[in-house]
C-alpha positions as semicolon CSV with decimal commas, in nm:
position;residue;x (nm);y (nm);z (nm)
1;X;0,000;0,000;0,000
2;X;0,135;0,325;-0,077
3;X;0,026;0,607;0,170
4;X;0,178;0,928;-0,040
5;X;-0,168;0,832;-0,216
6;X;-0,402;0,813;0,065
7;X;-0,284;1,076;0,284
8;X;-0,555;1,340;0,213
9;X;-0,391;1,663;0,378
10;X;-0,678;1,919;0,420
11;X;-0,826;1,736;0,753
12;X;-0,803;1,893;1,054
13;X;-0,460;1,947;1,223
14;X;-0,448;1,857;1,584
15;X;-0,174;2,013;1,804
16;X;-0,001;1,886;2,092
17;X;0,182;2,116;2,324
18;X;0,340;1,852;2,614
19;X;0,042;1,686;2,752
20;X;-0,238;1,958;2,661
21;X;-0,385;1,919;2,308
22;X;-0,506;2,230;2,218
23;X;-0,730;2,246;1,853
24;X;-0,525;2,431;1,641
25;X;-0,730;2,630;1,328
26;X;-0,807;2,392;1,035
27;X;-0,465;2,402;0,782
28;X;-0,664;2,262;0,509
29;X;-0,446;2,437;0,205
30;X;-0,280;2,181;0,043
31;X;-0,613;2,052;-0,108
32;X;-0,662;2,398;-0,261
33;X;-0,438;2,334;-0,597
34;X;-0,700;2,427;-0,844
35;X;-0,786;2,786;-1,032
36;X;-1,030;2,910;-0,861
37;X;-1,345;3,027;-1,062
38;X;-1,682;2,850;-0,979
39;X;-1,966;3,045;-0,902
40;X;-2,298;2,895;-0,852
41;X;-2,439;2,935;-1,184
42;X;-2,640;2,619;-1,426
43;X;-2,469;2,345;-1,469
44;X;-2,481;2,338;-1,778
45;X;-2,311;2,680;-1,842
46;X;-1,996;2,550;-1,627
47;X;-1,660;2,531;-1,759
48;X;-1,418;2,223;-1,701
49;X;-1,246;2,398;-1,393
50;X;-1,598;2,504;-1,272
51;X;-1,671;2,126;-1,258
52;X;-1,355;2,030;-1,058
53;X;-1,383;2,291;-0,869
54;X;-1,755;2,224;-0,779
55;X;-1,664;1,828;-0,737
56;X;-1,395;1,929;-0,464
57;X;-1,556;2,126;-0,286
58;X;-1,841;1,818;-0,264
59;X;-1,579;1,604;-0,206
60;X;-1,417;1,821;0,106
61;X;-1,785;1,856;0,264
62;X;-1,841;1,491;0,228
63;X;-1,464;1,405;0,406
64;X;-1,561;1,611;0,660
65;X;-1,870;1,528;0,693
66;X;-1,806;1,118;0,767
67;X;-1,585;1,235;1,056
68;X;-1,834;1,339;1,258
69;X;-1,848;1,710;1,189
70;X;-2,142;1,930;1,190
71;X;-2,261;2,160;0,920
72;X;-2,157;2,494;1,087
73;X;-1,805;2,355;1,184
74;X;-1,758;2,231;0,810
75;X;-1,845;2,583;0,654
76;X;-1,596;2,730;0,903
77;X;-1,367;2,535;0,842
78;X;-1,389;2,506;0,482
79;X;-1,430;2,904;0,468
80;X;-1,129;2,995;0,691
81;X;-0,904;2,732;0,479
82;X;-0,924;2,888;0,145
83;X;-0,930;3,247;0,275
84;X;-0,616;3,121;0,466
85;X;-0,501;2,998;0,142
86;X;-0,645;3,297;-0,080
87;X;-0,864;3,126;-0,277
88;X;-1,153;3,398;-0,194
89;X;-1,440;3,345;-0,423
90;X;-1,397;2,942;-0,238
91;X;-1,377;3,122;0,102
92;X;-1,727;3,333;-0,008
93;X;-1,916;3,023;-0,137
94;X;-1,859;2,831;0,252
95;X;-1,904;3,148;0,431
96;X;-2,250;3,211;0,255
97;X;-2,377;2,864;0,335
98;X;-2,230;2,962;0,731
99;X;-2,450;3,285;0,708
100;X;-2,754;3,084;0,529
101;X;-2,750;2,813;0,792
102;X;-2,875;2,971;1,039
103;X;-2,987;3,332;0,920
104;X;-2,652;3,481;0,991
105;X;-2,751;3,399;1,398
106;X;-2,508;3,283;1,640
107;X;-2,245;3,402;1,355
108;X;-1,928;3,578;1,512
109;X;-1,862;3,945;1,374
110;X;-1,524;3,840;1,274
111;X;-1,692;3,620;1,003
112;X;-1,849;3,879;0,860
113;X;-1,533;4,088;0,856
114;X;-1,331;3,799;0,621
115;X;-1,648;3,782;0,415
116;X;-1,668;4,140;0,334
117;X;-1,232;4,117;0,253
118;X;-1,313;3,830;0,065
119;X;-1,583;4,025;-0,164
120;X;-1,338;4,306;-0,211
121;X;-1,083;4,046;-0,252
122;X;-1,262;3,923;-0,554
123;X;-1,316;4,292;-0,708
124;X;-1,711;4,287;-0,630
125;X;-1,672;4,561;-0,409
126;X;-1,407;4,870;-0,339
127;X;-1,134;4,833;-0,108
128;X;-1,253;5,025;0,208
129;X;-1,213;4,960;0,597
130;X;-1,052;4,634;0,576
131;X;-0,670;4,637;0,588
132;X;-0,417;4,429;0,410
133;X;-0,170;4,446;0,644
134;X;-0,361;4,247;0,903
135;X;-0,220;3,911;1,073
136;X;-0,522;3,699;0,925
137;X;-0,348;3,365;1,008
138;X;-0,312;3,490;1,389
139;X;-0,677;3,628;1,391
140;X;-0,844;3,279;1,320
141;X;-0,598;3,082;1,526
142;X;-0,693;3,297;1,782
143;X;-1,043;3,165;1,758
144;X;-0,957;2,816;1,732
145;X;-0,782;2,819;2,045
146;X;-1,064;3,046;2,170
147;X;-1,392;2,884;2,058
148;X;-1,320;2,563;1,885
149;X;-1,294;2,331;2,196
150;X;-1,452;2,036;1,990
151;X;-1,440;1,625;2,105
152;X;-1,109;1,559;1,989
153;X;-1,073;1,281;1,703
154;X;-0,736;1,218;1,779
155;X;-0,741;1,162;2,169
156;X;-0,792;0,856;2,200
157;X;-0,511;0,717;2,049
158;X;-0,267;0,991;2,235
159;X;-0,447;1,055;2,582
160;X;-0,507;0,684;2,623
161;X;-0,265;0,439;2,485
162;X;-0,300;0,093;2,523
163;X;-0,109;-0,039;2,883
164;X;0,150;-0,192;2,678
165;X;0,236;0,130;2,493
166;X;0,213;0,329;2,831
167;X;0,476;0,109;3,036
168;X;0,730;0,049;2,740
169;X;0,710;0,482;2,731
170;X;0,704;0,489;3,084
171;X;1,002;0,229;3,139
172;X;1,214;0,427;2,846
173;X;1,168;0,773;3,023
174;X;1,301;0,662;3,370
175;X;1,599;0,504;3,144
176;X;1,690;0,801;2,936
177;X;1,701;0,970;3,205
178;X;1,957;0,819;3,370
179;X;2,189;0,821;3,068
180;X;2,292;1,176;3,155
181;X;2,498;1,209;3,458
182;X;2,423;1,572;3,617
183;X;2,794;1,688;3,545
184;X;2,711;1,624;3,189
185;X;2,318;1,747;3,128
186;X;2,240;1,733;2,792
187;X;1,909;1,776;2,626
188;X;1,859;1,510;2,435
189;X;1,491;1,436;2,398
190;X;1,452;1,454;2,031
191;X;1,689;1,183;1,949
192;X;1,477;0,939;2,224
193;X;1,153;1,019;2,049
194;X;1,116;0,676;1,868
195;X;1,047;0,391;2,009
196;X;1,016;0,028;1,804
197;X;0,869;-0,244;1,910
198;X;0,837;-0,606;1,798
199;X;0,541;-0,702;1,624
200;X;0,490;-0,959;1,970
201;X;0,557;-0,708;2,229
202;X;0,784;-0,892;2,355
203;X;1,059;-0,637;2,316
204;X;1,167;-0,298;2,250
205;X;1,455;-0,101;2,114
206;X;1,508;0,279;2,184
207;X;1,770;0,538;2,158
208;X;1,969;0,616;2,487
209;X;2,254;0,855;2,530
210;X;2,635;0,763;2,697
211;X;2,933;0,893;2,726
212;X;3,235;0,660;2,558
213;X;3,604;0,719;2,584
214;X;3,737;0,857;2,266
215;X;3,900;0,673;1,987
216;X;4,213;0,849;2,012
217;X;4,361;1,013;2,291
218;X;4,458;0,865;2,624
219;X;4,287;1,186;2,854
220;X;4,072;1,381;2,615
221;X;3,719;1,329;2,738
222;X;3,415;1,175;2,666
223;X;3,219;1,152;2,370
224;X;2,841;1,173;2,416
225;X;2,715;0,932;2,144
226;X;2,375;0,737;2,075
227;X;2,359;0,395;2,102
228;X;2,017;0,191;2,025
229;X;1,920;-0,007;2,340
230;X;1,694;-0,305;2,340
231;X;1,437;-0,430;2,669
232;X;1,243;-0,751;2,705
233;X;0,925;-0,772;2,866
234;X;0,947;-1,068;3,110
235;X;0,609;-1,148;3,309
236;X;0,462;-0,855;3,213
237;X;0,720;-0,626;3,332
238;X;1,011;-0,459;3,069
239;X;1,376;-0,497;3,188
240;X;1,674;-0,677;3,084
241;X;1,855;-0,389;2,897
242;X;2,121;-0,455;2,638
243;X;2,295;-0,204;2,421
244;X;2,264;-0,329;2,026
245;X;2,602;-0,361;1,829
246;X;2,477;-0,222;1,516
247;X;2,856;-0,010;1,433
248;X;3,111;0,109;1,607
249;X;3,198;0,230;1,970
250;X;3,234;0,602;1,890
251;X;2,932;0,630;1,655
252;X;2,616;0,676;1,730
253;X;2,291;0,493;1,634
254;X;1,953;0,593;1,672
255;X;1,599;0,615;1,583
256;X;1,490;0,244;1,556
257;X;1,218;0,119;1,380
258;X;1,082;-0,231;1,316
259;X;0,904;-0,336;0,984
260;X;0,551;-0,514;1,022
261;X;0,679;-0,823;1,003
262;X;0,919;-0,790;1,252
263;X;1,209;-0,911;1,062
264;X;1,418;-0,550;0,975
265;X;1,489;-0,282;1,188
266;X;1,551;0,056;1,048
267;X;1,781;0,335;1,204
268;X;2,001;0,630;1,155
269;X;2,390;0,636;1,251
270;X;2,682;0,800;1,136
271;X;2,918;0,531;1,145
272;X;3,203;0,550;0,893
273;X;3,137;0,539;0,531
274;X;2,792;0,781;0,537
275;X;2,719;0,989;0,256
276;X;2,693;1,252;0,507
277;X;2,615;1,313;0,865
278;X;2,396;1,057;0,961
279;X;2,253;0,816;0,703
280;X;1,962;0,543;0,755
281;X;2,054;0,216;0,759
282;X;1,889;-0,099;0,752
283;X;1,934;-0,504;0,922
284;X;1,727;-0,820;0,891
285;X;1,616;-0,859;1,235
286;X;1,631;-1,285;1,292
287;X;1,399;-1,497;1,469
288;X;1,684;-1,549;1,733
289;X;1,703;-1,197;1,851
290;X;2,038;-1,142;1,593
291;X;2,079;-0,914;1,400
292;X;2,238;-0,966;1,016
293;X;2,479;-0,730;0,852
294;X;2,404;-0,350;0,805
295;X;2,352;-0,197;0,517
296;X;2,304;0,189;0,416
297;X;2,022;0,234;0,157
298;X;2,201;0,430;-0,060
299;X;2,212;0,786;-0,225
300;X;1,859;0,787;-0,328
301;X;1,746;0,786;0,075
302;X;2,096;0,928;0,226
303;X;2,220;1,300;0,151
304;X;2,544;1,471;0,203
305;X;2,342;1,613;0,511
306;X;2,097;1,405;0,806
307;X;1,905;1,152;0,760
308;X;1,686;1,094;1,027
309;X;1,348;0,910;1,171
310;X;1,276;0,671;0,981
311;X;0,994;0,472;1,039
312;X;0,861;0,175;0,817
313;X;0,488;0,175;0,748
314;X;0,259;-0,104;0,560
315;X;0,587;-0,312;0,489
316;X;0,760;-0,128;0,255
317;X;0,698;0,275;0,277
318;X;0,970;0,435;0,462
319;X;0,936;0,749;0,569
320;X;1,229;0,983;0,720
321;X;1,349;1,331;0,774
322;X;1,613;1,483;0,562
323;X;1,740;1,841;0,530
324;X;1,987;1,721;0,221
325;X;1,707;1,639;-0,021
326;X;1,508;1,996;-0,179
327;X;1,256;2,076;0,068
328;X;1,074;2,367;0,233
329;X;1,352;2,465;0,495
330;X;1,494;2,281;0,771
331;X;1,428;1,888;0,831
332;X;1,107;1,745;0,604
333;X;0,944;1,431;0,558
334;X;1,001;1,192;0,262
335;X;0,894;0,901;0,181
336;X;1,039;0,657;-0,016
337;X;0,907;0,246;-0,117
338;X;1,177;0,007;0,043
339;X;1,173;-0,368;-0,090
340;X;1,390;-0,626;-0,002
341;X;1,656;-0,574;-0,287
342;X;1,574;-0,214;-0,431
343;X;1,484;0,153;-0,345
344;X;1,259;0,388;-0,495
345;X;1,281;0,799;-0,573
346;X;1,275;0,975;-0,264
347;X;0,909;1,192;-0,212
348;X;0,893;1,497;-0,031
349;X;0,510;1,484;0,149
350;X;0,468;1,846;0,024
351;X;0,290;2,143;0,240
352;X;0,093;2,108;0,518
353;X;0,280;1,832;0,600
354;X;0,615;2,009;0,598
355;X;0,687;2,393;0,642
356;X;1,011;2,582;0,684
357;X;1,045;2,471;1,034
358;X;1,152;2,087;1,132
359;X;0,970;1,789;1,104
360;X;1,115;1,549;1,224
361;X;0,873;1,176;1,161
362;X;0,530;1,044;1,019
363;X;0,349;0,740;1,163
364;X;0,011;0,614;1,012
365;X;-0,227;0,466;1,196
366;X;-0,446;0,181;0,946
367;X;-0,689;0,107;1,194
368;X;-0,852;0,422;1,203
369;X;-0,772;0,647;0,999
370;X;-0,538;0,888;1,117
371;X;-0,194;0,964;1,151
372;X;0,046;1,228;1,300
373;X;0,335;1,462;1,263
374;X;0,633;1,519;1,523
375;X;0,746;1,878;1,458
376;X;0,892;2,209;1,588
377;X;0,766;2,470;1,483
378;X;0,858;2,735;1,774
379;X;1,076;2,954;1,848
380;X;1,200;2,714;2,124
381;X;1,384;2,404;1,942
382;X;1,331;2,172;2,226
383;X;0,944;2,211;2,205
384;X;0,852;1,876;2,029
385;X;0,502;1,879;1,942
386;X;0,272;1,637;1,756
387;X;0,017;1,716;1,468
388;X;-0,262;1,474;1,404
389;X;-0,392;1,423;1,105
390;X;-0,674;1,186;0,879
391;X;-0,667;1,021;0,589
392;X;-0,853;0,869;0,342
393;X;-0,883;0,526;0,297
394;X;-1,089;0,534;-0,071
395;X;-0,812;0,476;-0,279
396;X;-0,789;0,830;-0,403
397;X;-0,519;0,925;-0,535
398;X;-0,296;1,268;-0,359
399;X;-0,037;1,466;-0,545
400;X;0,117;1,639;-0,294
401;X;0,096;2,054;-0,350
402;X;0,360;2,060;-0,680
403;X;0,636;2,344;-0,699
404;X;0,825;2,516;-0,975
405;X;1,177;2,375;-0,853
406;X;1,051;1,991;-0,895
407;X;1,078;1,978;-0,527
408;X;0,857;1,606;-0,496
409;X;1,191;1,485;-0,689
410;X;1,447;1,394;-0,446
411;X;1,778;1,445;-0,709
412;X;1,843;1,087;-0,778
413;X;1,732;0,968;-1,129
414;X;1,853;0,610;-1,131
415;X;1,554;0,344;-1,133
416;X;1,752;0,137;-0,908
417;X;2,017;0,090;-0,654
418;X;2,206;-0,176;-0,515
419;X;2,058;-0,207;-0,206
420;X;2,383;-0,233;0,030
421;X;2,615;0,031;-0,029
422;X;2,806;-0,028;0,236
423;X;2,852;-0,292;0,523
424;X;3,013;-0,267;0,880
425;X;3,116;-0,592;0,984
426;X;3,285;-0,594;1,298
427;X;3,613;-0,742;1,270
């Protein structure tokens, strides 16, 4: 299954700020690729982009719609999207049906203030009261934080995760922590985001920082490195800690992740012999607990720069962060289709999903629906938050939002690699 086509990237955008999730205003742009230029007018008088544009904007109310949303939410929504996004005479034809619903009662002024800059937007009316220069994305998120306080879709699966989930997060915290020793505190929470674990629960790898001696010099000190740690749950209860030997002593591995199947585990190191900083690596996990010989995936994943996060979804889409491939600014998401033998092109996931800020992993959920987004997006770079997310499960196809500099096109043209680039074999 490939996800870049059934990630549908106008839903709702949940935001988590440490363990408050606050509704953060709907960032529904990407779906907005079309000229807009539908009016309501006879069907039969419409032109070919009238069509699409009146079939998407069906197609939007109807997504919406199945998740539980009610009419007024939807027109907000909808209406505050593609005035977010520009696309006015859109933003008029959802803020109408808001003002129709109800006869324009219970309606907040500052609806009525984006409708009237959306008219003159459009050129149905001369520019008057309403300024250009005013913060527009501020104003509505604002409101959202304000008004929207709606059952959240998403907080069930982050609020309440299963026992097993809790304990393995629970039983990794008190460990990180006491990786660091206080003469040496280091923040190092985003590299201990991920944790993997086997497809049994019967164990767990995560990312844990020490200090090693250096390679060369008899009293230089330390060398903070990450090493990927694995934990066994025995009656119930995870302990029995063991660092993995996936490279060297004095590089660092991190950011595990285990395929469905439980039979590869993917991470990022910067052993010797990277194309850059860190690369992402790959090993076929065995049924013993052993691990088989490392291999990098090659220049169409790793970049002269970081390669980061991955995480393995529906058996062979990989997704990662890279700031090496083109992208919007700082770390973005890619995806890329993984096989046993053979890489594809590298994808970037396109806007919402990635902004000029980091973002740092994507996990999909295939039960129900949904998926999320670790990012940073502050000011402060330690402020980790995550950004929920639906999809659609109908098979639809999703280009993501398409720019001038070919930026979906990671810059590798070959068709095919040879899987293992390079090997570390401990000698």
């Amino acid at each position: 299954m490939n996800f870049v086509e059934d990630i549908n990237p106008f839903i709702e955008l949940v935001m988590k700020n440490n363990l408050t999730y606050n509704v953060f205003f709907a960032t529904m742009i990407a779906f907005s690729c079309y000229t807009i230029q539908a009016q309501d007018s006879d069907t039969n008088r419409m032109s070919k982009s009238e069509k699409i544009e009146n079939t998407k904007r069906k197609e939007n109310f109807n997504t919406l719609k199945s998740l539980g949303y009610s009419e007024k939410e939807i027109y907000e929504d909808l209406g505050n999207a593609n005035f977010l996004s520009e696309n006015y005479e859109t933003a008029l034809h959802w803020y109408t049906k808001l003002f129709k619903l109800s006869d324009g009662a219970g309606v907040r002024d500052s609806y009525v203030e984006r409708y009237q800059f959306a008219i003159e937007k459009t050129g149905n009316q001369k520019a008057s009261k309403f300024s250009n220069d005013k913060n527009w994305v501020a104003a509505v998120k604002s409101e959202y934080y304000e008004e929207k306080s709606r059952d959240n879709k998403f907080n069930d699966f982050y609020i309440n995760p299963t026992a097993s989930k809790k304990s393995i997060e629970e039983f990794v915290a008190r460990e990180t922590k006491s990786s660091i020793t206080s003469e040496n505190q280091i923040d190092t929470k985003q590299e201990e985001l991920q944790i993997a674990i086997t497809p049994d629960g019967t164990a767990a790898y995560f990312t844990k920082a020490i200090y090693v001696k250096p390679e060369y010099g008899v009293f230089s000190k330390k060398e903070l490195v990450h090493k990927i740690f694995k934990a066994e749950k025995v009656s119930g209860q995870w302990k029995t800690v063991e660092e993995v030997a996936l490279g060297p002593k004095n590089s660092s591995s991190m950011h595990p992740a285990i395929s469905e199947d439980g039979k590869r585990l993917f991470f990022a190191s910067d052993m010797p012999g990277t194309f850059g900083k860190f690369d992402i690596y790959v090993a076929d996990l065995k049924s013993n607990g052993k691990f088989g010989a490392v291999k990098n995936l090659g220049k169409k994943v790793n970049t002269n720069e970081n390669d980061l996060y991955p995480n393995i979804v529906g058996g062979t889409s990989l997704f990662f962060a890279s700031n090496g491939h083109k992208g919007y600014g700082g770390l973005d998401v890619f995806m890329v289709e993984v096989a046993n033998n053979k890489v594809g092109a590298s994808v970037n996931l396109g806007s919402p999903i990635n902004s000029s800020k980091d973002e740092f992993s994507l996990d999909i959920m295939n039960k129900n629906g949904t998926g999320y987004v670790i990012i940073n997006r502050g000011e402060d770079k330690g402020a980790v938050e995550r950004v929920a997310f639906s999809y659609s499960k109908s098979g639809r196809s999703f280009t993501p939002e398409t720019k001038d500099d070919g930026i979906l096109e990671a810059m590798n043209t070959e068709s095919k690699i040879n899987y293992a680039t390079s090997i570390f074999e401990d000698k």
